[in-house]
SEZA-933824 format. One record per residue (C-alpha): residue number from 1; residue in one letter; x, z, y. Coordinates in nm, 4 decimals. Each point is the difference from the previous one (the first is absolute). Example, Ala and Ser with C-alpha at 12.3 -4.5 7.8 and 13.67 -1.06 7.14 Angstrom:
BEGIN
1,A,1.2300,0.7800,-0.4500
2,S,0.1370,-0.0660,0.3440
This chain:
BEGIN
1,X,1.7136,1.7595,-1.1428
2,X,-0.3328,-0.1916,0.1686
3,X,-0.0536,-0.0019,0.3246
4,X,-0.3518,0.0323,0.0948
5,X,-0.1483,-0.3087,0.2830
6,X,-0.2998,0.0769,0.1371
7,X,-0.2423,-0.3062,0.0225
8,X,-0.2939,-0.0074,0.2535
9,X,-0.2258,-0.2304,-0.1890
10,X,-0.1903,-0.2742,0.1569
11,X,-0.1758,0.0742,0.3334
12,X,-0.3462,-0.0960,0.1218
13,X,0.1701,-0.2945,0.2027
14,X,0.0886,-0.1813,-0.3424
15,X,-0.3225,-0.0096,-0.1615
16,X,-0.1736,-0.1454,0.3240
17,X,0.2611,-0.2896,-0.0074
18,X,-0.0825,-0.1246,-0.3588
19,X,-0.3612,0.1007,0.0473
20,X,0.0279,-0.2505,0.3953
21,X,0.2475,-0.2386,-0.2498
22,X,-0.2613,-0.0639,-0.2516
23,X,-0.2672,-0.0998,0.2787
24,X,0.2873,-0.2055,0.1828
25,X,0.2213,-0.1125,-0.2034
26,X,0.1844,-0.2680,0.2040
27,X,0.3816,-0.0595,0.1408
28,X,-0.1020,0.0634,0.3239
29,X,-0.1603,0.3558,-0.1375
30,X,0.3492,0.0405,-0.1858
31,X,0.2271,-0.0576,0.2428
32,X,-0.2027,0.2179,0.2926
33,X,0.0279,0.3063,-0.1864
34,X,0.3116,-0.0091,-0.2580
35,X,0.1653,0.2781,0.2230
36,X,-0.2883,0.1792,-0.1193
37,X,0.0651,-0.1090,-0.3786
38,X,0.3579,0.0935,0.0471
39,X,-0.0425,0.3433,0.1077
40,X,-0.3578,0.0784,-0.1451
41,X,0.0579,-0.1157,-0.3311
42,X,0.3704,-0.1267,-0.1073
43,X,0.1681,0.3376,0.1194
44,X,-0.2306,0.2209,-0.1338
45,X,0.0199,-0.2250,-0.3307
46,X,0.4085,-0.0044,0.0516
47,X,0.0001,0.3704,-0.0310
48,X,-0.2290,0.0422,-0.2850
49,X,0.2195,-0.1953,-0.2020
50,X,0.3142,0.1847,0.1115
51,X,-0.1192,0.3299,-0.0917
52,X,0.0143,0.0131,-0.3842
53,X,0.2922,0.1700,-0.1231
54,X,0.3094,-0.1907,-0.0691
55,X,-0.0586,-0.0055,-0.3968
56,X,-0.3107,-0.2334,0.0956
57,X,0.1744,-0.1754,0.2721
58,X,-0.0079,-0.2954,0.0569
59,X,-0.3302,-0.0043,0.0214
60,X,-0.2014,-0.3441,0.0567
61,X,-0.3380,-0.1028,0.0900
62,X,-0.1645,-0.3331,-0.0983
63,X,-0.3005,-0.1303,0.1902
């Protein structure tokens, strides 16, 4: 039997970061907001790929 995992999607927060990333792309850019990264975007992204059922499990994404 699936279990069914809800999964918020990206928020508003995570599209300004890449959008602010492309204009400054730099370490110093990086580094001041990878807590925003972490939460923003690799959770979210975490959770999408948890939530297929276990047939498709696991599942992988490739940059």
């Amino acid at each position: 039997m699936a279990t069914s995992t809800r999964v918020s999607g990206f928020s508003p927060a995570a599209t300004q970061f890449f959008e602010d990333l492309e204009d400054q792309n730099s370490r110093e850019f990086w580094l001041a907001h990878k807590d925003l990264f972490e939460r923003e975007v690799r959770e979210p992204m975490a959770a999408l790929l948890d939530s297929p059922p276990e047939e498709y499990q696991p599942f992988k994404a490739f940059r």
